[in-house]
C-alpha positions as CSV (number, residue, x, y, z in Angstrom):
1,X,45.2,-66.9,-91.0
2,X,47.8,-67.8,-89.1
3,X,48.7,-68.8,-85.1
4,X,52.1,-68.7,-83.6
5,X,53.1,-70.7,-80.0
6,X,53.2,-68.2,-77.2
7,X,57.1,-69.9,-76.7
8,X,58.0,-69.0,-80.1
9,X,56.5,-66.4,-82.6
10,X,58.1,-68.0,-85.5
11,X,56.4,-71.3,-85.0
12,X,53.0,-70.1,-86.8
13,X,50.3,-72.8,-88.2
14,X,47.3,-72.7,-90.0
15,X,43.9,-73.1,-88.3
16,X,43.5,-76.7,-88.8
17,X,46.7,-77.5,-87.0
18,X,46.1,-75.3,-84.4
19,X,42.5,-76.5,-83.5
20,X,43.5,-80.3,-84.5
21,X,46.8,-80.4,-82.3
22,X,45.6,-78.3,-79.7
23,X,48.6,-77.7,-78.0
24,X,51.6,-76.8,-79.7
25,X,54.7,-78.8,-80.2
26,X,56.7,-76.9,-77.8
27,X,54.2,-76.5,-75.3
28,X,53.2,-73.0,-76.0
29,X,49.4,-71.5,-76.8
30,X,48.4,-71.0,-79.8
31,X,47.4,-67.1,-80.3
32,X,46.2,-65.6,-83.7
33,X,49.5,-63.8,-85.2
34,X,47.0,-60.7,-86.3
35,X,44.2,-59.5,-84.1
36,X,41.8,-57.4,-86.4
37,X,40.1,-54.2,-84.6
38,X,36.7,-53.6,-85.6
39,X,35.7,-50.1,-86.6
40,X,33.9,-47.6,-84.7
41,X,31.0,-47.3,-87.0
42,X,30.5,-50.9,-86.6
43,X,30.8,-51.0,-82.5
44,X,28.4,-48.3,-82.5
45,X,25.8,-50.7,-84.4
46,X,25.8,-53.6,-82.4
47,X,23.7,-52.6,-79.7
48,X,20.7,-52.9,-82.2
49,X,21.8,-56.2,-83.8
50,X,21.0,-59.4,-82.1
51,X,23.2,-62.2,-80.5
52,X,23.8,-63.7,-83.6
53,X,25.0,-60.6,-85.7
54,X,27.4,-59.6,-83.3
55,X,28.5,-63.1,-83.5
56,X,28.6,-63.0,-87.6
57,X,30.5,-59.6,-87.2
58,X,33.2,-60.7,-85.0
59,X,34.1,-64.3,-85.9
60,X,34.1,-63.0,-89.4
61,X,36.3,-60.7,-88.5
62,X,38.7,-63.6,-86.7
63,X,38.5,-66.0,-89.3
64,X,37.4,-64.9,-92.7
65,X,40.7,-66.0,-94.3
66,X,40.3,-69.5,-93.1
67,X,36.7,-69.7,-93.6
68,X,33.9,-69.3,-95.8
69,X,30.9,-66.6,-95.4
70,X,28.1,-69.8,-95.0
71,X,31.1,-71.3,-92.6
72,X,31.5,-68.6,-90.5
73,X,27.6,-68.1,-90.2
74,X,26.5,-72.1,-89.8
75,X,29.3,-71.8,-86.6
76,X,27.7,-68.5,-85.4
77,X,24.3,-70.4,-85.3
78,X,25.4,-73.9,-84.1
79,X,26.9,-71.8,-81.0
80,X,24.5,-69.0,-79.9
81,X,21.2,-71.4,-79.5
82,X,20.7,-70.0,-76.1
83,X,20.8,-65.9,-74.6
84,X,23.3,-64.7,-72.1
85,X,21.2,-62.0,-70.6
86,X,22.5,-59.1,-68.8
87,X,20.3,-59.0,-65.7
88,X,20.8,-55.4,-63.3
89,X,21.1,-56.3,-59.6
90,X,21.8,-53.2,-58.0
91,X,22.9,-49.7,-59.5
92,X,25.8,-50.1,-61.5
93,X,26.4,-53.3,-61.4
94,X,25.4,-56.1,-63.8
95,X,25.4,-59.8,-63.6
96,X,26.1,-61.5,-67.5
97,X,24.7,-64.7,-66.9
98,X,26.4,-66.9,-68.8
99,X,24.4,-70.2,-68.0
100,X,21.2,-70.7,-70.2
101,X,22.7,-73.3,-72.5
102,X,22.9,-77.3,-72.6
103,X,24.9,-78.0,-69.1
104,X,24.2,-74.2,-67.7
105,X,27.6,-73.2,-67.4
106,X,29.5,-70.6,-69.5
107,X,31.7,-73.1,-71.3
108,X,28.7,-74.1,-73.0
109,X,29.7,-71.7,-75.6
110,X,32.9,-72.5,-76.3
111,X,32.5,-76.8,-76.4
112,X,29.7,-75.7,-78.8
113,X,32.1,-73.7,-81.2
114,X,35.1,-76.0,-81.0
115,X,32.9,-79.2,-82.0
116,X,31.2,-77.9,-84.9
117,X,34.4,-76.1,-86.3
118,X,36.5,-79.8,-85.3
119,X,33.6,-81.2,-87.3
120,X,34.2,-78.8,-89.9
121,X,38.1,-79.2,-90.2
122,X,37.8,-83.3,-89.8
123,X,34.6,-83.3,-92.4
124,X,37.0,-84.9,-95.4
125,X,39.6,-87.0,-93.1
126,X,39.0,-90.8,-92.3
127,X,41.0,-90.4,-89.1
128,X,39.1,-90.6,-85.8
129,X,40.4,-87.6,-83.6
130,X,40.6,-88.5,-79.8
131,X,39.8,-85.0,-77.6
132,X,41.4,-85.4,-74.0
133,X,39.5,-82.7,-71.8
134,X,41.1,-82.1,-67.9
135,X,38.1,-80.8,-65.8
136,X,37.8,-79.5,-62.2
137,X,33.8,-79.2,-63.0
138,X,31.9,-77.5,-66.0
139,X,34.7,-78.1,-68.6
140,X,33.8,-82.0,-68.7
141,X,30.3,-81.1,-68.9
142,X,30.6,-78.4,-71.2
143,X,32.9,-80.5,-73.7
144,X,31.0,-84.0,-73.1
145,X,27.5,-82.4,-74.1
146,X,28.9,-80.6,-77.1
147,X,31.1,-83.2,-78.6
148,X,28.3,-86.3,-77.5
149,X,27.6,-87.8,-80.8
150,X,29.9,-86.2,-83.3
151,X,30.8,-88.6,-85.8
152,X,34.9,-89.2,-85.8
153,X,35.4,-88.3,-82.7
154,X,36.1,-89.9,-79.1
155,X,36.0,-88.2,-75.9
156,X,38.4,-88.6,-73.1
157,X,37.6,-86.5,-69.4
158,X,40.1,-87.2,-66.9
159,X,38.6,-85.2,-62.8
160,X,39.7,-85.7,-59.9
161,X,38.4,-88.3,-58.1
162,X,36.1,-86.9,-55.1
163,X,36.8,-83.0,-56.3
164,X,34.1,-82.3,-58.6
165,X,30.2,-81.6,-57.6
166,X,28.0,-84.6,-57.8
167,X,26.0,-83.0,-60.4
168,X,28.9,-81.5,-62.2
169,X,30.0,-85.1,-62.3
170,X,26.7,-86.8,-63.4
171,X,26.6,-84.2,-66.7
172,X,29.8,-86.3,-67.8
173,X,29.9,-89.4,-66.5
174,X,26.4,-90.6,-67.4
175,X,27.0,-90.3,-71.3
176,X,28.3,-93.1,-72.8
177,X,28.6,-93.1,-76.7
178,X,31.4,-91.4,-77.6
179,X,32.3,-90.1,-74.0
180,X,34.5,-91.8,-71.6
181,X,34.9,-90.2,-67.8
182,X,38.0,-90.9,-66.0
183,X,38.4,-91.0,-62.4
184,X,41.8,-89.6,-61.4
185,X,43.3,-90.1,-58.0
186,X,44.7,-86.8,-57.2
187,X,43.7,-83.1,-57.5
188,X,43.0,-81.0,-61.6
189,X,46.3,-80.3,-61.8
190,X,47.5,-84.1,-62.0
191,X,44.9,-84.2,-64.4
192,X,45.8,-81.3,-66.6
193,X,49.7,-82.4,-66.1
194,X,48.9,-85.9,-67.2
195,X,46.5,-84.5,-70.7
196,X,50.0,-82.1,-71.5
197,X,52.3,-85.2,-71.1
198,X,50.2,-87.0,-73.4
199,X,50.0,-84.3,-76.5
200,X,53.9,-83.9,-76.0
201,X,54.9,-88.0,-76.0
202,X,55.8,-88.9,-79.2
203,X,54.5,-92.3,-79.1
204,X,51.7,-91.1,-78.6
205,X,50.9,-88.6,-81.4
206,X,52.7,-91.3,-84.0
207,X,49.8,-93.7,-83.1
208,X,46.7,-91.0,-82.2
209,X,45.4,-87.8,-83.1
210,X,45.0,-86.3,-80.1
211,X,43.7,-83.0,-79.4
212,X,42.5,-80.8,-76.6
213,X,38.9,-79.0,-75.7
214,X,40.4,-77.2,-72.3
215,X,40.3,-73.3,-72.9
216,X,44.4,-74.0,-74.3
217,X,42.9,-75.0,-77.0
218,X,42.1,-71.9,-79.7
219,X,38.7,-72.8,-80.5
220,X,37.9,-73.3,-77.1
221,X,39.2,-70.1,-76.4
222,X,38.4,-67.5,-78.9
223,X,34.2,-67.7,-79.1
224,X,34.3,-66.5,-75.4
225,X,34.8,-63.1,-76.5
226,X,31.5,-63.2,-78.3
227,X,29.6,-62.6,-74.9
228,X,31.5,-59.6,-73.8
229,X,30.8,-57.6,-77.0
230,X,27.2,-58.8,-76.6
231,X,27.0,-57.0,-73.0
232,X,29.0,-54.0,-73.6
233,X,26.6,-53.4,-76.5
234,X,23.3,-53.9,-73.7
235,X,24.6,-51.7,-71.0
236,X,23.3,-48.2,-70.3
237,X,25.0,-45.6,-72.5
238,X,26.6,-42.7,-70.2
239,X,29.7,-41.1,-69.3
240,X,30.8,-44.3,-66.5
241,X,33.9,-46.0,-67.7
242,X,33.2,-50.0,-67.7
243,X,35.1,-52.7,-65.9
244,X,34.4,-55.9,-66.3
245,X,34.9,-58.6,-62.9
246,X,35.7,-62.5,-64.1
247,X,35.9,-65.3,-62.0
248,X,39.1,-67.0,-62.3
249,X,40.6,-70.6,-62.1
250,X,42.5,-71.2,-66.0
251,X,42.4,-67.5,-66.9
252,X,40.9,-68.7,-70.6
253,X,37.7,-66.5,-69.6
254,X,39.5,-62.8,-68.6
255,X,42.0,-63.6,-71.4
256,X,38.6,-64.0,-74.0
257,X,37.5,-60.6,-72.6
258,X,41.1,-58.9,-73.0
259,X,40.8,-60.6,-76.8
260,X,37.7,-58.2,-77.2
261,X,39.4,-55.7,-75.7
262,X,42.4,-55.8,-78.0
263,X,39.5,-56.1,-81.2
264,X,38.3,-52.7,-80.3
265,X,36.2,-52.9,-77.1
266,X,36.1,-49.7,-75.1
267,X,36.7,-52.1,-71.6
268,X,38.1,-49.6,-69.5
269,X,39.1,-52.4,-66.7
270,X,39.2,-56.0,-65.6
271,X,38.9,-57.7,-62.4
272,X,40.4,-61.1,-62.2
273,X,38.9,-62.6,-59.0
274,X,39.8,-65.8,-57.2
275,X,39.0,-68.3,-54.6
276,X,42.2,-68.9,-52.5
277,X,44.4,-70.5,-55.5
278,X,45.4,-66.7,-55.5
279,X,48.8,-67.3,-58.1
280,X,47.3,-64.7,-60.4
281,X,46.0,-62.0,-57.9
282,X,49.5,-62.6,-56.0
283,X,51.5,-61.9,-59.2
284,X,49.1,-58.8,-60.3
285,X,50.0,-57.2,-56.7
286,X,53.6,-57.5,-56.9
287,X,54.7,-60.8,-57.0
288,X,56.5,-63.0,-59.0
289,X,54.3,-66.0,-60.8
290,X,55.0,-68.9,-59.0
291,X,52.7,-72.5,-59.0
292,X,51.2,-73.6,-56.5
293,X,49.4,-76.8,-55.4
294,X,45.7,-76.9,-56.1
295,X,43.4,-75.9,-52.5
296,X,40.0,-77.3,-52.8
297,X,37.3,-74.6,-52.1
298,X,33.6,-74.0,-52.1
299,X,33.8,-72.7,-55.9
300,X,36.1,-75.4,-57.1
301,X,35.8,-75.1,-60.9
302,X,38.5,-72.5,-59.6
303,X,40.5,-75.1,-58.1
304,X,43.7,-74.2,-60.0
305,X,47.6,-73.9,-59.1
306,X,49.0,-73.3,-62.1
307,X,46.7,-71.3,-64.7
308,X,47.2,-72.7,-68.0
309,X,46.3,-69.8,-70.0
310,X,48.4,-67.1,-68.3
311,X,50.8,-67.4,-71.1
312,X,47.3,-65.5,-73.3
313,X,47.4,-62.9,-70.7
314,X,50.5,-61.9,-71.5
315,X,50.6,-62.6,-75.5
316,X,47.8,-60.5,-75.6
317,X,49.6,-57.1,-73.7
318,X,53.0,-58.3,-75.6
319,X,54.7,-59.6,-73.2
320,X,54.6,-56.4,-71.4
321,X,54.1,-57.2,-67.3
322,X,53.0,-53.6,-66.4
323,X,50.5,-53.3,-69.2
324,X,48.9,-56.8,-68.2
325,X,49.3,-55.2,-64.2
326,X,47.6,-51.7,-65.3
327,X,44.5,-53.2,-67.2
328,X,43.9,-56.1,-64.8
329,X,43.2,-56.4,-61.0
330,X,43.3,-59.0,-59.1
331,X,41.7,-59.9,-55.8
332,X,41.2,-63.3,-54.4
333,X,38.5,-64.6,-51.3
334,X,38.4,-67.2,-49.0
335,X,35.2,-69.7,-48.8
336,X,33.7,-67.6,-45.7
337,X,33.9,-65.0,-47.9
338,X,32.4,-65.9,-50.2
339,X,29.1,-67.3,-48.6
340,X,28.9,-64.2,-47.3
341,X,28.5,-62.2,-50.4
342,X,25.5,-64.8,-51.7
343,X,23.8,-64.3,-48.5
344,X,24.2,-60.4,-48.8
345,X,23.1,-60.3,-52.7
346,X,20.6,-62.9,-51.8
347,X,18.5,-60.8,-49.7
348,X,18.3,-58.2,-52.5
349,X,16.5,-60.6,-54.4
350,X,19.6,-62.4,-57.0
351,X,21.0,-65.4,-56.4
352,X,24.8,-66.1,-56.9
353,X,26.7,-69.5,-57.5
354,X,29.8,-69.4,-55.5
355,X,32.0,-68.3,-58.7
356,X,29.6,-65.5,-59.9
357,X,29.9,-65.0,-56.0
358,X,33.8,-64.2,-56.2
359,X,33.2,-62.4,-59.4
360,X,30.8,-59.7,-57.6
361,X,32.7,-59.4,-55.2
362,X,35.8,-58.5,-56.9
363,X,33.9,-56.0,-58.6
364,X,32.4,-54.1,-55.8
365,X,35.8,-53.9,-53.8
366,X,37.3,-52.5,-57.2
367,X,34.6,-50.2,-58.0
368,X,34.5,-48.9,-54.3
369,X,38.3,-48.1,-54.7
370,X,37.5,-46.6,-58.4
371,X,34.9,-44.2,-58.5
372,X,33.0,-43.4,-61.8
373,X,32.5,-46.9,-63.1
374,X,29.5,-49.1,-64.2
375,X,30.3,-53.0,-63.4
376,X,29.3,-56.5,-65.5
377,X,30.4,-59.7,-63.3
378,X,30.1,-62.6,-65.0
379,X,27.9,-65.3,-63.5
380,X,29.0,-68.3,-65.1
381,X,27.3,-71.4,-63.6
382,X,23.6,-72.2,-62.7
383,X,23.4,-71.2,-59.2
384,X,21.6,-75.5,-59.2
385,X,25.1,-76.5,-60.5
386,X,26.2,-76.2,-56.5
387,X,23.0,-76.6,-55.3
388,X,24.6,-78.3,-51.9
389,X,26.7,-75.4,-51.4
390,X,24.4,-73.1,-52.4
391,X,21.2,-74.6,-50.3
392,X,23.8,-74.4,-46.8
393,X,24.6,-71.0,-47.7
394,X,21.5,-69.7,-48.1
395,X,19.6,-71.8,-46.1
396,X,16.8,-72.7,-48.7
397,X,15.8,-75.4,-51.0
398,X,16.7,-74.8,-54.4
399,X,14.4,-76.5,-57.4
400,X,16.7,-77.6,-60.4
401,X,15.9,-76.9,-63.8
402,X,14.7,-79.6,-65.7
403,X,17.8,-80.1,-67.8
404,X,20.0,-80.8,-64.6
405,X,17.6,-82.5,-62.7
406,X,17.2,-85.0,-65.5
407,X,21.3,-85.6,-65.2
408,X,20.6,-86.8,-61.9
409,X,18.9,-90.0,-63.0
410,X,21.3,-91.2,-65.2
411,X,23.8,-94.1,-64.1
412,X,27.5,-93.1,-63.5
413,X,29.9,-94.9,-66.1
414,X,33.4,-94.5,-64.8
415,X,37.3,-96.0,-65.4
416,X,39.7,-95.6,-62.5
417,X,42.8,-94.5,-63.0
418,X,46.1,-93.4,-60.6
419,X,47.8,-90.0,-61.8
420,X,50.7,-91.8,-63.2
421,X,51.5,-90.7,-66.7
422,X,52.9,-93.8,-67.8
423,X,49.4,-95.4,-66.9
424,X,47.6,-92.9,-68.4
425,X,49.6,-93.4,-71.6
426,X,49.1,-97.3,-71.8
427,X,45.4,-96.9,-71.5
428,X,45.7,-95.1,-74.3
429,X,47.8,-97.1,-76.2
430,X,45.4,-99.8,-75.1
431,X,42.9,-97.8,-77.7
């Protein structure tokens, strides 16, 4: 199996390089150079195999060249401990929640994935690999809580300072062993500028192995796909075409879904759906990409100027603009917006974080200008996760589960740091 940079197809690696480097020399993505499709016959099975099956079926699929049969099924298990449900909350439209594992956020699956396969690829090397993880919120906690206590390998979260939730922060911070937080005086995309610099200094990568956990890197990235197969394969079977509504911030999540897509998946649509850091829903509607500064918002894991994994989006339709246009929409919301969707969905009876918020209602404003459709949003953080936010909105008092209350104890172990490269670099040369 091999994966080529998204700036050059020619550059192609083997798995171990990708995963292990992360990011490739050239700054490109790595993307798999083959994407198997998965028969029919098959497709047509999965909604009477569990989680895990699905899971067997599909990583195999992705990485039996690379990896043995027990390999492939020991990663299956070490990542689907946990359900993603598909819960109806009104005709037609579904909400996948995506937030019954260890820090109740979607990304859960993914950290889980990349650690054990890291784990896997590092078992026979005497070099200690050092991840460095960007967050605007459930990345950090994601990555922290999966990588906490792996042997070989040290964990380095850089968030901006003040930007992230107070509970989001605490499911990082509050660690120790192998995870150091640090505090970053700016907004995520310092942050995420400042973890790119430091895979691409040469210095650097003479005297560390550093590698990435953000969605750039592939085995972030690819397990995300799991879930979609997983709800295609629960939802009613009729003659309504399926689109599939993602809330958006690095674009690693839609870009997972397209993956699926592209493996055989009958999604008729996606919905790429935004707080105000609108670059993608701007360029889907007509205009050209263009970066912007980060804006803070009410769903800030979404906090994001300059999407990372947009160069996936358009690997994955070839490179062609109006195929990525045709098969995706995108519509973005303001913060009024969208409190007023969780107070609307609220009194049905479901409550909505503020991303699952922007993902619903990208999906109804699509499916009312597309008739014949049945809808899955993806609700991808504990609505307890923004439980201030949340609490204002809906004017109630919301009772934490146990796992993040118990976050709230713990004592906050932080480094300070400006969002100075060159600082960032002698810290780590400090190592």
């Amino acid at each position: 199996m091999k994966f080529y940079s998204t700036n050059n197809f020619n550059h192609q690696v083997g798995l171990a390089e990708a995963v292990i480097k992360g990011l490739a020399p050239d700054q490109g993505l790595y993307m798999p150079t083959e994407i198997p499709v998965l028969s029919q016959e098959l497709l047509d099975k999965f909604p009477e195999m569990t989680f895990r099956k699905i899971g067997y079926e599909v990583i195999g699929a992705l990485f039996s060249t690379a990896l043995s049969e027990a390999q492939i099924n020991e990663l299956v298990d070490h990542t689907l401990t946990f359900d993603a449900p598909l819960v109806q909350v009104e005709e037609d439209v579904y909400s996948l929640e995506l937030f019954h594992g260890s820090t109740l956020a979607f990304k859960d699956f993914g950290a889980r994935f990349c650690s054990k396969l890291m784990s896997m690829l590092m078992e026979k090397s005497d070099r200690k690999v050092r991840v460095l993880v960007a967050t605007s919120g459930d990345t950090g906690s994601a990555v922290a809580n999966g990588f906490l206590g792996v042997d070989g390998v040290e964990v380095i979260i850089l968030f901006p300072k003040g930007k992230v939730s107070e509970l989001q922060e605490k499911q990082f911070t509050t660690l120790g062993q192998n995870i150091t937080a640090l505090e970053v005086d700016g907004v995520f995309d310092d942050c995420q500028k400042m973890v790119k610099e430091a895979f691409l200094d040469t210095e650097l990568n003479e005297k560390l192995l550093l590698t990435s956990a953000n969605s750039i890197n592939v085995a972030r990235w690819i397990p995300q796909c799991l879930y979609y197969f997983y709800a295609f394969s629960r939802l009613p079977k009729n003659d309504r075409k399926v689109a599939f509504a993602v809330p958006s911030g690095n674009f690693g999540n839609i870009a997972a879904g397209i993956l699926a897509q592209r493996m055989g998946l009958p999604i008729e649509q996606f919905v790429a759906a935004t707080n105000v850091n609108k670059v993608v829903p701007d360029y889907l509607n007509g205009a050209d990409f263009q970066a912007m500064s980060s804006i803070a918002t009410l769903s800030n894991s979404m906090d994001v100027g300059n999407p990372s994994n947009f160069p996936r989006l358009l690997a994955l339709y070839g490179g062609d603009e109006q195929d990525l246009k045709d098969n995706v929409k995108g519509y973005f919301y303001t913060d009024e917006e969208t409190v007023e969707v969780m107070q609307q969905v609220h009194e049905s009876g479901y409550t909505l974080d503020p991303h699952g918020a922007v993902g619903y209602r990208g999906l109804k404003e699509f499916m009312a200008e597309n008739s014949n459709f049945q809808g899955v949003f993806l609700e991808t953080a504990h609505p307890g996760k923004f439980r201030e936010t949340v609490e204002k909105a809906l004017d109630l008092k919301l009772t934490l589960p146990e796992r993040l209350a118990a976050f709230m104890d713990g004592k906050k172990k932080v480094e300070s740091m400006g969002n100075d490269f060159e600082e960032f670099k002698g810290y780590l040369k400090s190592l």
